[in-house]
C-alpha positions as CSV (number, residue, x, y, z in Angstrom):
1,X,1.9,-11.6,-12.0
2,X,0.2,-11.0,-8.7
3,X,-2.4,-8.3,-8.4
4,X,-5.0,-7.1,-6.0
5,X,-8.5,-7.9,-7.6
6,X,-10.7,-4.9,-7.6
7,X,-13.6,-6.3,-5.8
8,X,-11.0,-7.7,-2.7
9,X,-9.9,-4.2,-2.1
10,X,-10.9,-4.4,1.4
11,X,-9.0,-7.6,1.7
12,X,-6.1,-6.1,0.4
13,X,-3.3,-8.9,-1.1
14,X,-3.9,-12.5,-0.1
15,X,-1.1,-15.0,-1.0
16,X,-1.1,-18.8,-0.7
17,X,2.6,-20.4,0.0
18,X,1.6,-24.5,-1.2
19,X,5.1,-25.4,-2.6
20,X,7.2,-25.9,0.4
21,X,6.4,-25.8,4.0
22,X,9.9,-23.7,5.1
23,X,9.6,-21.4,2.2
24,X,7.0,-19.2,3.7
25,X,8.1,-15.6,5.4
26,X,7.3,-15.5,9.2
27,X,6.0,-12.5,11.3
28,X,8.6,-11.5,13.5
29,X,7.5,-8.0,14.7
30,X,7.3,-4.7,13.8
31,X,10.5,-2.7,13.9
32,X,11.4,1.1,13.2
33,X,15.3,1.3,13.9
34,X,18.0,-1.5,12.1
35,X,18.4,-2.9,15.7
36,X,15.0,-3.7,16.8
37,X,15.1,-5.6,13.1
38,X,18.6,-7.0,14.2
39,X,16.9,-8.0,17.4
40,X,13.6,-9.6,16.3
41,X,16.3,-11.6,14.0
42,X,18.2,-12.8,16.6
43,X,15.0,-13.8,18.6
44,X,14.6,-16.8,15.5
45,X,15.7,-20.1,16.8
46,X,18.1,-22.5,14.7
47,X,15.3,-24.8,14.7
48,X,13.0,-22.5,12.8
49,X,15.7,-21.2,10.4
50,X,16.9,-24.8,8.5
51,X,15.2,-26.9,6.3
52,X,14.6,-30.6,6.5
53,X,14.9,-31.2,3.3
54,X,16.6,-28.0,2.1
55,X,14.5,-26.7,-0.8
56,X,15.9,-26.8,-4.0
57,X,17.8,-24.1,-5.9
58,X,14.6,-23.7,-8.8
59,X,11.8,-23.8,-5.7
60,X,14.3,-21.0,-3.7
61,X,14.2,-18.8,-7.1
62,X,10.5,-19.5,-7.3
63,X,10.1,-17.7,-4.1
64,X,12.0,-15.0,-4.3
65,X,10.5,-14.4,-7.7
66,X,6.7,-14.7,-5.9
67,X,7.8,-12.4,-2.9
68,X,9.1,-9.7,-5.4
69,X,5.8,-10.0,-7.2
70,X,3.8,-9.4,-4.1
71,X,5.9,-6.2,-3.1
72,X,5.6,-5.2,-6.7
73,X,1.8,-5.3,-6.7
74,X,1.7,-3.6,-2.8
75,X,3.8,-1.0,-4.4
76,X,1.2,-0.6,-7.3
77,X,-1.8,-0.3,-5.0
78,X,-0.1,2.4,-2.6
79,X,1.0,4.2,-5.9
80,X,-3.1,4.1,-7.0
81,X,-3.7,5.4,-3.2
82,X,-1.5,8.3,-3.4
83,X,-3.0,9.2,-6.7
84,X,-6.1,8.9,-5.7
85,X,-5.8,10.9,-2.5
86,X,-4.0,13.9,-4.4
87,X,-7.4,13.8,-6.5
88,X,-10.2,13.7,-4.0
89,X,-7.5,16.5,-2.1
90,X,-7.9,18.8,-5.1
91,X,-11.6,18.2,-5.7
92,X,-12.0,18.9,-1.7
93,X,-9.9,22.2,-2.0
94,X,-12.1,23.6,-5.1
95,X,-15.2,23.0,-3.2
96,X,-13.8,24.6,0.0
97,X,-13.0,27.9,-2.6
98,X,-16.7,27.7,-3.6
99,X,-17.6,27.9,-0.2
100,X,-15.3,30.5,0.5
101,X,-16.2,32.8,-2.2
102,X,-20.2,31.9,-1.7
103,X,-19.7,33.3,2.0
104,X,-17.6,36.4,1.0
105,X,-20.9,37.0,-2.0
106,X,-23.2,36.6,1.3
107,X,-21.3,38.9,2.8
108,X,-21.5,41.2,0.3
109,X,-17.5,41.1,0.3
110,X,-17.5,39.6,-3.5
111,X,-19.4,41.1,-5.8
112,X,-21.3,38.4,-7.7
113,X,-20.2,38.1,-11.1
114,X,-22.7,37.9,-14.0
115,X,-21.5,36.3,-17.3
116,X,-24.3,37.8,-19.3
117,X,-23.9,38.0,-23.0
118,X,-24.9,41.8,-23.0
């Protein structure tokens, strides 16, 4: 299982590729459209896509196993964001209400309520 340590947060995921030297994603770009990606895929020379040796079948599974793992833990930590977020929102919305109401009481708008036991 790969996770993001809670004292790295700033770092954010860090993942080491020792087994084999080809099986290691590459930064091609950044795309927004299916043919910018289809571009930036073409733009790959044959030299850079094969293997010498090919990697085994068990090493390839490994991989893919270690790459779904990492989008599995990026997915966690941007689930923990959003949560969080939606929290601090709310807290930041009851304060602005308190605000609110405190100026409307200081502008003699809202009565100030008295919870007396009387």
């Amino acid at each position: 299982m790969i996770t993001i340590p809670a004292d790295a947060e700033a770092i954010g995921l860090v993942i080491v590729f020792d087994d084999h030297p080809d099986l290691r994603p590459k930064w091609l770009g950044r795309s927004n459209t299916r043919d910018d990606h289809d571009i930036l895929v073409s733009s790959i020379r044959p030299s850079e896509m094969s293997a010498d040796p090919p990697p085994s079948a068990d090493k390839v599974q490994t991989f893919q196993e270690y790459m779904e793992a990492a989008a599995d833990a990026t997915r966690q930590k941007n689930k923990a964001l959003k949560v969080k977020k939606k929290e601090d929102r709310f807290v930041k919305q009851q304060d602005m209400g308190r605000a609110f109401k405190r100026a409307q009481r200081y502008l003699g708008l809202h009565p100030r309520t008295t919870t007396s036991g009387k």
